[in-house]
N, C-alpha and C positions, 0 to 999 in steps of 0.2 A: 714202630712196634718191634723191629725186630733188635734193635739195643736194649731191649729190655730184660732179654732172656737169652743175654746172650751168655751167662754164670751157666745155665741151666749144664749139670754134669752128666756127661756118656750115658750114664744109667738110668738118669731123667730122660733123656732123648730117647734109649732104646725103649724104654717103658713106656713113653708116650705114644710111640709112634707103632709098636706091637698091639696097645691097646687102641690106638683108633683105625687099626687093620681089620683087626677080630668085628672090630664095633659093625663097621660100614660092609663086615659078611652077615654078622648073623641079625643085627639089628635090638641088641639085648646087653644089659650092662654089663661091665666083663670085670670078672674074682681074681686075685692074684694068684690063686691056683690053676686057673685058667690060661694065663699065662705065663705061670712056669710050667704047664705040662706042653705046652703047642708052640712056646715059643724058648731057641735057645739064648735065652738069658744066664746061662749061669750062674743065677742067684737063686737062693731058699725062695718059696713062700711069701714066708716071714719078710723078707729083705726087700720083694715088691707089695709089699703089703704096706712096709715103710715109703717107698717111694712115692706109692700112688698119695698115699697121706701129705706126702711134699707138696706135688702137682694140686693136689685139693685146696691148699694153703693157699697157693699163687694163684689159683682160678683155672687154672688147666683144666682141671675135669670136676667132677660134680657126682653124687650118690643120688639120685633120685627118692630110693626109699633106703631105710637106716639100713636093713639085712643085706640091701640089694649091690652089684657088683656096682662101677662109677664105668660112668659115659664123657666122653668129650663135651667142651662150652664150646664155644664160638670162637672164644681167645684159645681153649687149645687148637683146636682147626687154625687157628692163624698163624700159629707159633708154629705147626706141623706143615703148612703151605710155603712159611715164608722161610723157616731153617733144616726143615726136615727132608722134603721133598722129593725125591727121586722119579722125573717123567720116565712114562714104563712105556718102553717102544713098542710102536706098533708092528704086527704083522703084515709082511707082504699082502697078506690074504685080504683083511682088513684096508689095507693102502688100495688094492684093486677093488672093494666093492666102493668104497668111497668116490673114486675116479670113475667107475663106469657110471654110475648115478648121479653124476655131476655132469650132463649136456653142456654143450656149448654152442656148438655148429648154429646160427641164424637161429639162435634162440633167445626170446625177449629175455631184458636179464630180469624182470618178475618174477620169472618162469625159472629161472636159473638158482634165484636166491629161494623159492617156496622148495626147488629140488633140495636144495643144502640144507634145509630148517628138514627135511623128511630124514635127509639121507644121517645128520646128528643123531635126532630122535632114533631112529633105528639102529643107529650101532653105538649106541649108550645109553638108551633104553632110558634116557630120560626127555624132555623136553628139549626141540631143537629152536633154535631162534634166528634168525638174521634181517635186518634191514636193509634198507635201503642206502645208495649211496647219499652223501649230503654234499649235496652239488656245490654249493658256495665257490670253489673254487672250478668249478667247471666250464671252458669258456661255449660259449653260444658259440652254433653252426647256422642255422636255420630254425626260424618261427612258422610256424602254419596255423590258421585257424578254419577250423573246419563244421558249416552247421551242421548238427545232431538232430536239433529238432527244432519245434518251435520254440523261440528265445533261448534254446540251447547251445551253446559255442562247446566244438573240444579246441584245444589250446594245446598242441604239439608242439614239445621243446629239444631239438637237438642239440647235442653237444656233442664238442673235440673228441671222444675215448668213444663215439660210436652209441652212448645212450639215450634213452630216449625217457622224457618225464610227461605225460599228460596232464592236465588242470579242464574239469568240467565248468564253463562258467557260467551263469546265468543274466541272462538280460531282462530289464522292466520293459520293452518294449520290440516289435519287430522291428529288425534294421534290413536295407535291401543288402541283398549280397554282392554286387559292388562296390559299396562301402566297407565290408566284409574285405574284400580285397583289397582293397583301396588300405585300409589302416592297416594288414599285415605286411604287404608293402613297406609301409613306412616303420612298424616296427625292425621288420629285417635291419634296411639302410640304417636306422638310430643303433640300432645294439648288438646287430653280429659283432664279433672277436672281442665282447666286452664278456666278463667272467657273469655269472649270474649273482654272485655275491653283490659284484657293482651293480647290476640292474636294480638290483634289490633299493640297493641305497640310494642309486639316486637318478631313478626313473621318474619320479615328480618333474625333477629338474629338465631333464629330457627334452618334456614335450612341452615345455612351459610356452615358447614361442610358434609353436606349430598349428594352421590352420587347415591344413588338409584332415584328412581320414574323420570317424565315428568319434567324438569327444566322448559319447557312454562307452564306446568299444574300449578308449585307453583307458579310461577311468576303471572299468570295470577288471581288463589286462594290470593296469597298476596294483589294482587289491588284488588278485588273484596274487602274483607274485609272491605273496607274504608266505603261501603255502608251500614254496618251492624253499623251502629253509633250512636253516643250520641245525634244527633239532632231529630229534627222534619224534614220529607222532603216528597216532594209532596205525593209521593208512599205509605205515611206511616199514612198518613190522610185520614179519611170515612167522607165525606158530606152529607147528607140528606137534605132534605125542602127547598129547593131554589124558589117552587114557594109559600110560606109561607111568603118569607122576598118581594120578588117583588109586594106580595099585599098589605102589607103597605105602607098609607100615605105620609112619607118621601122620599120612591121611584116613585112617581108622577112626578119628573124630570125626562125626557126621558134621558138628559147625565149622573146623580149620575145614575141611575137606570143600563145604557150601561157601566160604569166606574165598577159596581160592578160585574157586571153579567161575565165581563171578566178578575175579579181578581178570583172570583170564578170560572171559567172554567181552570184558569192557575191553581189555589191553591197555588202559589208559597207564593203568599202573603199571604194569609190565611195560610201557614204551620209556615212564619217568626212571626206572629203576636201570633199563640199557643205557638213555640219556646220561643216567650220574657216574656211570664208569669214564674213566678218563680213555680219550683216545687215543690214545698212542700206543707204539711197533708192541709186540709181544702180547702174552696171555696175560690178561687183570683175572686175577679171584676176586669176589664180592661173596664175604662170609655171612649169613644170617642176619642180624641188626643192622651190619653195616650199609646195607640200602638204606634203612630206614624206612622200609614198608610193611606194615602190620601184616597183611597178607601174606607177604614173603619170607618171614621175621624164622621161618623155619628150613629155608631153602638158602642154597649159593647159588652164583651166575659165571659161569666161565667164560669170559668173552676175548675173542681179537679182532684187531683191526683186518679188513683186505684194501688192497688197491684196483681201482677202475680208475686208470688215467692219473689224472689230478686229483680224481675224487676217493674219497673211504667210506665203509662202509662199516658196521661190525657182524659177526656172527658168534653164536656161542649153544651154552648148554645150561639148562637152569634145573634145579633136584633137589631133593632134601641135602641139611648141610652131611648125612652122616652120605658121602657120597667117596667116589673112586677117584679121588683129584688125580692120582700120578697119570691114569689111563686119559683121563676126560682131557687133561690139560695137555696131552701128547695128541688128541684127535683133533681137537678146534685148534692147533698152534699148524699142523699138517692141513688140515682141508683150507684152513686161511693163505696158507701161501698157496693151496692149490685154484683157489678161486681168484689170489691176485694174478697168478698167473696166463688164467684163464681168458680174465674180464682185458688186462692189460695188451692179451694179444694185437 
């Protein structure tokens, strides 16, 4: 994308980026009188009147209605993320409410990661989000299975970096609870210091020859496993600020507005849409279309990686696309190194 526009001249740039400044203040199409009186361009009028006309050419921006001033596409938001860009630092002040709202001390990191989805939401006033780590790479310490209830098992999973994943499993019949112990036993000895990726793969293989312990227990331990996975899925995403995104302007439509409120209630969407950012070091932008989610088709997603251990996570910030990138992409690039920090202790 960004060899595309890379001709784009000085005055296209200044233009562009004075107009999706004004845009994501007042939320209304912006005149090129409007930006010669508020912004120093040194040019007529007339002369950004020409430009925007350029930008409109290329897909930059767009006029809504024929009288009406022109607003950013999606490809200008991209052109203005990927060459434009300036992150706008943060304040001390800001750095300390982010840090004291971010616990750590023997605190489950559930509990750690719903803090960080609150503490975005609130100081960018848009939707906060973070996952889970994706253990794959995380080696096994210790298995416990503990019964809950009747044919209930929890399934406690330690791992190397100090965290902890549960799995509720259920059983078709009662088993005595020495058997219960009996097959956690022999889990531990089969798979401590193996990574849970490898469990994954090839825990079948494992226990192929084994006559001890509850054959429904492993069978059942086997499937469970599948949930301990390389994706994103509903379970393993923390929302916050939901009533943050519905008081922006672009949710003024009662159906976009009911369309999102119950892709966010499912999360299924919002978990696919985390899932399809790439993961790796730094801030990914996800501009409007580019998720490829009708619900979201009006929103970006600012996300980065953190580290616990061996394992990653993401966290981020999701808003309409007319949003504050230089800010949002300075706050999730700061709280990510502040939670790899954290978690990594």
């Amino acid at each position: 994308m960004k060899h595309s526009f890379v001709n784009l001249t000085e005055r296209d740039k200044q233009v562009l980026a004075s107009l999706i400044d004004h845009y994501v203040k007042t939320a209304e199409p912006v005149g090129s009188r409007v930006l010669a009186n508020k912004y120093k361009l040194g040019v007529s009028p007339a002369t950004i009147r020409n430009t925007l006309s350029d930008l409109e050419d290329i897909g930059l921006v767009t006029q809504p209605h024929t009288s009406a001033g022109r607003i950013p596409t999606d490809l200008g938001y991209r052109v203005y993320v990927d060459l434009l860009l300036k992150p706008e630092d943060l304040t001390s002040g800001e750095k300390d409410q982010i840090k004291q709202q971010i616990a750590s001390q023997f605190t489950p990191i559930e509990q750690i990661l719903e803090q960080t989805s609150r503490i975005l939401a609130e100081v960018t006033s848009q939707l906060g989000l973070s996952t889970s780590p994706q253990l794959d790479e995380a080696v096994l310490t210790k298995m416990e299975m503990i019964p809950v209830a009747e044919r209930k098992l929890l399934v406690v999973i330690a791992v190397k970096s100090g965290l902890v994943r549960t799995i509720l499993m259920e059983i078709d019949s009662e088993i005595r609870s020495e058997m219960v112990t009996e097959t956690s036993r022999l889990l531990n000895e089969r798979l401590v210091g193996l990574t849970l990726g490898e469990i994954r793969k090839t825990i079948s293989e494992r226990f192929n020859d084994i006559h001890l312990g509850e054959p429904k227990l492993l069978r059942v331990f086997t499937d469970s496993m599948a949930a301990v996975s390389d994706g994103v899925d509903k379970d393993s995403l923390h929302v916050e600020g939901t009533s943050n995104i519905i008081q922006q302007p672009e949710f003024r439509d009662r159906e976009k507005l009911n369309n999102l409120l119950d892709a966010l209630e499912s999360k299924e969407p919002l978990a696919e849409m985390v899932s399809s950012a790439p993961l790796e070091e730094g801030v990914v932008v996800t501009i409007g279309k580019e998720a490829n989610l009708g619900n979201f088709e009006m929103c970006s997603i600012v996300t980065s990686t953190y580290k616990a251990g061996r394992s990653q996570g993401r966290i981020g910030v999701i808003g309409p696309t007319r949003m504050q990138y230089s800010k949002l992409v300075s706050i999730v690039d700061y709280t990510a190194k502040l939670l790899s920090r954290l978690l990594s202790k």
